[in-house]
KOLSE-902674 format. One record per residue: residue number from 1; residue in one letter; chain; x negated, z, y negated of N, C-alpha, C, CB in turn. Coordinates in Angstrom, 1 decimal, always signed. Atoms other than C-alpha are relative to their C-alpha. Glycine has a CB too. Layout:
<sites>
[NUM 'A' 'A' [X Z Y] [X Z Y] [X Z Y] [X Z Y]],
...
</sites>
This chain:
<sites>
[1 'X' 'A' [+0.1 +1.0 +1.1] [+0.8 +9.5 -15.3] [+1.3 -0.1 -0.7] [-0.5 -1.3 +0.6]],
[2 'X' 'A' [-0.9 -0.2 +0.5] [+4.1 +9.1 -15.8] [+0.7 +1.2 -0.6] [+0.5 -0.5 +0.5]],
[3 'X' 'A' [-0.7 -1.3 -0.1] [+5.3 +13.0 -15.8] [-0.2 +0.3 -1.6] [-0.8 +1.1 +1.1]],
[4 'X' 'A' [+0.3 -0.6 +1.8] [+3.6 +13.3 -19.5] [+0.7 -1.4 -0.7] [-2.3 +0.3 -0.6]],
[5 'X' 'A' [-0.6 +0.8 +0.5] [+5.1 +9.9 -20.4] [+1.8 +0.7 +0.2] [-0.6 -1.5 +0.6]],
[6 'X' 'A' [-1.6 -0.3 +0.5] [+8.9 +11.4 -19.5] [-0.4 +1.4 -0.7] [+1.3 +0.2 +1.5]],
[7 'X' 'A' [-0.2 -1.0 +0.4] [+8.2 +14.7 -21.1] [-0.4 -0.6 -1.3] [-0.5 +1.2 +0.7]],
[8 'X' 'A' [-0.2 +0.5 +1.3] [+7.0 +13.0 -24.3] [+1.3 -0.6 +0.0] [-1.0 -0.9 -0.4]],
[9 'X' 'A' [-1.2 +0.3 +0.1] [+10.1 +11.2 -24.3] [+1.3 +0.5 +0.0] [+0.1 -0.6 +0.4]],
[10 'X' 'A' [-0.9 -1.0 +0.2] [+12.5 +14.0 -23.9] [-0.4 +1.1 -1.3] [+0.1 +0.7 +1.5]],
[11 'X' 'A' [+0.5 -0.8 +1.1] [+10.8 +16.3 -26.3] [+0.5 -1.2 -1.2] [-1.8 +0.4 +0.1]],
[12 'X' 'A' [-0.2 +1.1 +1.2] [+11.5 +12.8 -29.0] [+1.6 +0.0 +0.2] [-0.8 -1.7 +0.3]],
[13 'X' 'A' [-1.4 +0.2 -0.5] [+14.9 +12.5 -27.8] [+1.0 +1.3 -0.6] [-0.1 +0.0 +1.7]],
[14 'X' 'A' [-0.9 -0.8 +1.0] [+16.1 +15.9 -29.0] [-0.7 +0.4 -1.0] [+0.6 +1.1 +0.6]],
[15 'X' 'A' [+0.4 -0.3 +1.4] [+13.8 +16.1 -31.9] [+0.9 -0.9 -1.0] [-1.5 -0.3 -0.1]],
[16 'X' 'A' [-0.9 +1.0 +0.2] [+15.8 +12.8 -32.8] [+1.3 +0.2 -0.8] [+0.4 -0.5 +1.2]],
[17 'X' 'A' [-1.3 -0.2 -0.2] [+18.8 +13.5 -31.5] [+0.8 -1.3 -0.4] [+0.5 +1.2 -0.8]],
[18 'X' 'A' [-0.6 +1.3 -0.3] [+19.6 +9.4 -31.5] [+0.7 -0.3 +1.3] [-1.0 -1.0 -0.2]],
[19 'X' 'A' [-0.5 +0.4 -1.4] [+22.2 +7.8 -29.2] [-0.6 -1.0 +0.3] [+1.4 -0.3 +0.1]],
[20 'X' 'A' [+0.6 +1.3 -0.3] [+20.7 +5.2 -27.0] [+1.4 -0.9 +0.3] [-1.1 +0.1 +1.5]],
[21 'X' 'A' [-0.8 +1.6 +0.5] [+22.1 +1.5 -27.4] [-0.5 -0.8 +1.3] [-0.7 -0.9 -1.9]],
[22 'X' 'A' [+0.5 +1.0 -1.1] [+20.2 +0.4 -24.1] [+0.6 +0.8 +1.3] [-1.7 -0.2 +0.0]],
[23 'X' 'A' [-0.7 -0.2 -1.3] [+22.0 +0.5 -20.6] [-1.2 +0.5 +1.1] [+0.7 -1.5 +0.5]],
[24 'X' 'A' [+0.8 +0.2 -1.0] [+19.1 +1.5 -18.2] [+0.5 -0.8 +1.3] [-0.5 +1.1 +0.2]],
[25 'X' 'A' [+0.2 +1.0 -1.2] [+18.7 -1.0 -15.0] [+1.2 +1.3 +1.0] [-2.1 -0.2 +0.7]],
[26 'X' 'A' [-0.4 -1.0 -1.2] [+20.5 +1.1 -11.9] [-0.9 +0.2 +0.6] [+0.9 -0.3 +1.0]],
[27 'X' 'A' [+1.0 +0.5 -1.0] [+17.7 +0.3 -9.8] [-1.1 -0.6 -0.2] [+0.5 -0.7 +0.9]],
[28 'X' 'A' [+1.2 +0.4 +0.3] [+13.9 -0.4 -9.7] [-0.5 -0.3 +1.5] [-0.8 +1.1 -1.0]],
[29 'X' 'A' [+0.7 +0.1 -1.3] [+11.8 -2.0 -6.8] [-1.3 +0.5 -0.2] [-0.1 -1.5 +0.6]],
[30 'X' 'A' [+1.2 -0.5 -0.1] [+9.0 -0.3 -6.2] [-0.9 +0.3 +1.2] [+0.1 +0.8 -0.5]],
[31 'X' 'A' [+0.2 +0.0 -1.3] [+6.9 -1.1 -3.2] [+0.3 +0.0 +0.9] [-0.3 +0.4 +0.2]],
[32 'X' 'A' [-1.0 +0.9 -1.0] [+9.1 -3.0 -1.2] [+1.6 +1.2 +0.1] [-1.1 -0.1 +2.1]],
[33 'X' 'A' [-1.1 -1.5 -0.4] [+11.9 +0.5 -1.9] [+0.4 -0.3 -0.9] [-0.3 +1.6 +0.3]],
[34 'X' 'A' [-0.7 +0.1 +1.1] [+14.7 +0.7 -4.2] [+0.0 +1.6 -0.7] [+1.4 -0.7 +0.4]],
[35 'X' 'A' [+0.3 -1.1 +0.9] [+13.9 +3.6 -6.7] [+1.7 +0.0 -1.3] [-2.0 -0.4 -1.0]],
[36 'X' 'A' [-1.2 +0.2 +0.8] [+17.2 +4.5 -8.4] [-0.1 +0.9 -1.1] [+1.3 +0.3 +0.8]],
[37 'X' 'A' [+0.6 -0.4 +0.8] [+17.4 +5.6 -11.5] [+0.5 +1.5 -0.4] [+0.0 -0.8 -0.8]],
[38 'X' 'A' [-0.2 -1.5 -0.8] [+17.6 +9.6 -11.9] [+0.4 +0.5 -1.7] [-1.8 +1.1 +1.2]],
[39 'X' 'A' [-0.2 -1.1 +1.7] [+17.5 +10.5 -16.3] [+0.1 -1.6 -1.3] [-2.2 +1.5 -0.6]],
[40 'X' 'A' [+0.3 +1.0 +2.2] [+17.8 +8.2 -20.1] [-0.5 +1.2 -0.8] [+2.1 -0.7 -1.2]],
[41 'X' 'A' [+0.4 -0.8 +0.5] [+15.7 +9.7 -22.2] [+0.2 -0.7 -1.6] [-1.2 +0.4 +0.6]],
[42 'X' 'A' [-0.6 +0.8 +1.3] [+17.2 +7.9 -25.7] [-0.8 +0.6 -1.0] [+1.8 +0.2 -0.4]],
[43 'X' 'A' [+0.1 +0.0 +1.3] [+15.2 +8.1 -29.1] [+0.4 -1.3 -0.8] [-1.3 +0.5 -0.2]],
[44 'X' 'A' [-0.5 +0.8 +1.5] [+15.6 +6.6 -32.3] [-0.4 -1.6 +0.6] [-1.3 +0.5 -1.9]],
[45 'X' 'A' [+1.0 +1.1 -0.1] [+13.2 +3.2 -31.5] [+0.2 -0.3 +1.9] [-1.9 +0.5 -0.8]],
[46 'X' 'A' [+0.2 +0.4 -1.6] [+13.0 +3.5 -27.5] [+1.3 +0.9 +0.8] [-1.9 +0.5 +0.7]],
[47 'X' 'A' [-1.1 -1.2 -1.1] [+15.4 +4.7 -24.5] [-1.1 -0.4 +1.1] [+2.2 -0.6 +0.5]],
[48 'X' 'A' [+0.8 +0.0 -1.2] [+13.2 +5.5 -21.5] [+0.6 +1.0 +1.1] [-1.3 +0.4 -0.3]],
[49 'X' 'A' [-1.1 -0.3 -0.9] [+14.6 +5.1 -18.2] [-0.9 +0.5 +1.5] [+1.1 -1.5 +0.1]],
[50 'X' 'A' [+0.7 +0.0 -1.2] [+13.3 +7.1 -15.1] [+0.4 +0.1 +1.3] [-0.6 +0.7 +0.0]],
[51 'X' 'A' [-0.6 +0.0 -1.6] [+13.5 +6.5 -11.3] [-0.6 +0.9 +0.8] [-0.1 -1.3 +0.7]],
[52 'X' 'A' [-0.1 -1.2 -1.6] [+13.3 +8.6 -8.1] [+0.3 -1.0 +1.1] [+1.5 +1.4 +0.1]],
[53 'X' 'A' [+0.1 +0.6 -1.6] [+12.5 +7.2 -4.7] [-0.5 +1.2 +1.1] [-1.2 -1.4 +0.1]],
[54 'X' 'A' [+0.5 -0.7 -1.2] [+12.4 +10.0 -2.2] [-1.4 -0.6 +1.1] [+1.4 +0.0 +0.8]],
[55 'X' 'A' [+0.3 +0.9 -0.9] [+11.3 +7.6 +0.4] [-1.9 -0.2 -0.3] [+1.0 -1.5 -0.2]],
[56 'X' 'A' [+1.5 +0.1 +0.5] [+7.9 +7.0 -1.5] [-0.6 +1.6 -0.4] [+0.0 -0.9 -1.4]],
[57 'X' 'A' [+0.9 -1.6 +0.4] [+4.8 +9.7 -2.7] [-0.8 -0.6 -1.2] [-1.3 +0.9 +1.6]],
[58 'X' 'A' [+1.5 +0.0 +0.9] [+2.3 +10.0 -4.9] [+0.7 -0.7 -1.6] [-1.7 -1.2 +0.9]],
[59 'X' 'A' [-0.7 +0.6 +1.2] [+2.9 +8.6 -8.4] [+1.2 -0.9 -0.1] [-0.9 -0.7 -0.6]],
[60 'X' 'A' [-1.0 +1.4 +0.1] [+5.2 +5.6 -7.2] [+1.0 +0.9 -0.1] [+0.1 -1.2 +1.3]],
[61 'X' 'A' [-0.4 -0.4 -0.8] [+7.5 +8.2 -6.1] [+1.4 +0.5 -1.3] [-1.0 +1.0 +1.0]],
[62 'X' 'A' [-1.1 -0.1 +1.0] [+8.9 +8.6 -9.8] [-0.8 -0.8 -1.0] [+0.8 +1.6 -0.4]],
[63 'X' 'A' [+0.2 +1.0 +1.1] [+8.4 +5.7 -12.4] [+1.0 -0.3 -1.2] [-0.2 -1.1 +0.6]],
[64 'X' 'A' [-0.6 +0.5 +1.2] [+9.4 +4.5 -16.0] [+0.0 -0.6 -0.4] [+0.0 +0.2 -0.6]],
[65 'X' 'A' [+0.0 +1.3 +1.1] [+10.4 +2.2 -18.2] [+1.0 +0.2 -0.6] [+0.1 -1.4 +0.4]],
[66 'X' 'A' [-0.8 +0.4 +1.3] [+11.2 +1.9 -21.8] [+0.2 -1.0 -0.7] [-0.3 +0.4 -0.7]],
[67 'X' 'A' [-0.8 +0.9 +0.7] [+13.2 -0.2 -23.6] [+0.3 -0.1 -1.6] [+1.1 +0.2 +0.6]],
[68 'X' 'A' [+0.0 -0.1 +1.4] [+13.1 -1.1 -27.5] [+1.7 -0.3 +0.0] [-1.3 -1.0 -0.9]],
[69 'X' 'A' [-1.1 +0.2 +0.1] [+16.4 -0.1 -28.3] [+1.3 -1.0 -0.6] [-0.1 +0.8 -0.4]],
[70 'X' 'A' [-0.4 +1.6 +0.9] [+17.4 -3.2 -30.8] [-0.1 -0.9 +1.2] [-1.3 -0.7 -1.5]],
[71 'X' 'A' [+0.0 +0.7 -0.4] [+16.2 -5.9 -28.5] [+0.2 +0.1 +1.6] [-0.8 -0.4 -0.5]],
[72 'X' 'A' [-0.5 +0.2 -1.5] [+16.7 -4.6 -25.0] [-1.7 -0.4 +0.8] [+1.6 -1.6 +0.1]],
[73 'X' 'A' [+1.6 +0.5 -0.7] [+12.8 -5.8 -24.2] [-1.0 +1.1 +0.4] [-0.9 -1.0 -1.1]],
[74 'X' 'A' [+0.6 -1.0 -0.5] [+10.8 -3.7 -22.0] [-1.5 +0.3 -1.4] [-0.4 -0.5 +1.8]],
[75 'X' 'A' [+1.4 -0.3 +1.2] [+7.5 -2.1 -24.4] [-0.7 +0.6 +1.2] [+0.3 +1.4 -1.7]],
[76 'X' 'A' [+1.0 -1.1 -0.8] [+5.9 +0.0 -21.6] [+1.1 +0.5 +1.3] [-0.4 +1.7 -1.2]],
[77 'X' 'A' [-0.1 -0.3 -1.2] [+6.1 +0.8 -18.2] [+0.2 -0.5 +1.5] [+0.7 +0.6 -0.1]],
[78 'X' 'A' [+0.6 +0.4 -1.1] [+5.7 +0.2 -14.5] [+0.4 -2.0 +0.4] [+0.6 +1.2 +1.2]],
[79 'X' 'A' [-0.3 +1.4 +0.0] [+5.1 -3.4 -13.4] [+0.9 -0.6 +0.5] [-0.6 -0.5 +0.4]],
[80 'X' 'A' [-1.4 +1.2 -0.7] [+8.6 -4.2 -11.6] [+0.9 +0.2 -0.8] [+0.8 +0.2 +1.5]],
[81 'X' 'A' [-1.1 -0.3 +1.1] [+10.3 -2.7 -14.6] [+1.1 -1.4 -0.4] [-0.9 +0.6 -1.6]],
[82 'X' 'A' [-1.4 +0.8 +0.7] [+13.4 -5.2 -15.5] [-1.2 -0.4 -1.2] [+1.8 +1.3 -0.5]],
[83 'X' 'A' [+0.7 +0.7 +1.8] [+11.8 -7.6 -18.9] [+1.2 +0.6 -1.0] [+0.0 -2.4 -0.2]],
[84 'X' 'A' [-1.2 +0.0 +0.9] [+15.5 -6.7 -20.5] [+0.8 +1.1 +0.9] [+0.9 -1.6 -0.4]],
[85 'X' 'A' [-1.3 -1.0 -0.4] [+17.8 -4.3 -20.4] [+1.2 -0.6 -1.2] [-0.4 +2.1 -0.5]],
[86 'X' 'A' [-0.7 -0.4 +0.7] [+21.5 -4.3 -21.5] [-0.1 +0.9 -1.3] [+0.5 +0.2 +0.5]],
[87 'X' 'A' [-0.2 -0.7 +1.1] [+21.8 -3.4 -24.9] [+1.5 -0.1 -0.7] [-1.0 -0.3 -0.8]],
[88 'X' 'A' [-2.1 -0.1 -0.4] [+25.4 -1.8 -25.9] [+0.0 -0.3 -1.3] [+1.3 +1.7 +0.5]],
[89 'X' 'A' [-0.1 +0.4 +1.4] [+27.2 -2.8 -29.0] [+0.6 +1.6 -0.3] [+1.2 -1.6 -0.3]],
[90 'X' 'A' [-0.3 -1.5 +0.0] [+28.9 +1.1 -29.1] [-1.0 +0.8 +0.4] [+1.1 +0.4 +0.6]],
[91 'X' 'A' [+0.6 -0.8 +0.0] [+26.6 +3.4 -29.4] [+0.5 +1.6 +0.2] [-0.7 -0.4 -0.9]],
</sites>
């Protein structure tokens, strides 16, 4: 589910070629495990941030969440995703 949500977002990212303005999280809980975070995938409008948890399988095992670059407010992705992300003033 997610795997075509990060590969859209990398394909946008260097079609782009925008810097991202949002910090992704370090760390995501995901089913009682801490999923750390492994890529930023920065376009113009969103930065999408994905994690890796060895420890877990099956879909949990790598999850996402993006961030509307202006406000730092999550738009999409998994339900323990952070509501806000840092958003930098240097881009």
């Amino acid at each position: 589910m997610f795997t075509s949500f990060a590969i859209m977002f990398a394909l946008l990212s260097f079609l782009a070629g925008a810097n991202a303005c949002i910090e992704c999280p370090a760390r995501v809980k995901v089913d009682g495990s801490t999923s750390h975070l492994h890529e930023t995938f920065p376009t113009d409008q969103f930065t999408y941030c994905s994690y890796d948890n060895v420890h877990l399988i099956g879909d949990d095992s790598s999850v996402g969440c993006a961030y509307d670059n202006e406000t730092g407010k999550l738009s999409l992705g998994y339900q323990s995703c952070p509501a806000t992300a840092t958003v930098k003033n240097n881009c």
